[in-house]
N, C-alpha and C positions, 0 to 999 in steps of 0.2 A: 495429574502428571501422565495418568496413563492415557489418556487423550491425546496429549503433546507427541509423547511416544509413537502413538500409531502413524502419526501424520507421516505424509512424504521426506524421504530426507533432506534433498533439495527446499522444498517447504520449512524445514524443521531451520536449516542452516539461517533461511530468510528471516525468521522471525527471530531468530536470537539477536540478528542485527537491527531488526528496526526499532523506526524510532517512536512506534505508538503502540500501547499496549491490545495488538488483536485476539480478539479469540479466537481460541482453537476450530470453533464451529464455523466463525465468519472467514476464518484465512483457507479453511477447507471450501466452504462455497466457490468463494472467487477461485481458488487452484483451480478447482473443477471444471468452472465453468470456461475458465482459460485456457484448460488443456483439453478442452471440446472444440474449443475456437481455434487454435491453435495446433491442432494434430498433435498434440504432446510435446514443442518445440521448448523445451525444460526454459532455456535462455531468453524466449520471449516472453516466456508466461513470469520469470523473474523480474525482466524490467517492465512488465504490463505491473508488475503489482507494485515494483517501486513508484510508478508512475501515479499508481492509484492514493497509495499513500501520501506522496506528493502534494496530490489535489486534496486528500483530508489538512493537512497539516494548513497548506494557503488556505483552504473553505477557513477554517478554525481559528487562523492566526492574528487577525483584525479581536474578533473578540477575547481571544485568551493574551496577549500580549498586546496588543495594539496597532490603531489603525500604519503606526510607524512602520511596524515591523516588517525588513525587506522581503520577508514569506507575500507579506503583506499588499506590500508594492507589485512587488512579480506578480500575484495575481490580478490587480487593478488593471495595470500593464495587458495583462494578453486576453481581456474582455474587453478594454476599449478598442484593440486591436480589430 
């Protein structure tokens, strides 16, 4: 916990809402590396990571739920594209 604690607040608020379980270590690299890229633009580096998340859950969604699942489709979708 005391890990979770140190992180960024903005970071800290991010993760309580998402929707995959990251770790502290993994959600602090990508911050970082975003608020590098990013000059520390808090709101970009937010929806850079929603974004990222995004892309796990479609990578993942064919195998954990199936090929059905509209995670699933939207990603088929913007690779044939």
């Amino acid at each position: 916990m005391q890990e979770f604690d140190a992180l960024p607040r903005d970071l800290r608020a991010w993760l309580a809402q998402a929707s995959l379980p990251w770790s502290t270590q993994s959600a602090l690299r990508l911050w970082r590396r975003l608020w590098r890229r990013t000059g520390g633009d808090t709101g970009a580096i937010l929806a850079a990571l929603s974004r990222a998340e995004a892309r796990l859950i479609a990578r993942d969604a064919p195998r954990v739920w199936g090929a059905g699942h509209p995670t699933a489709q939207a990603q088929r979708s913007r690779k044939s594209a």
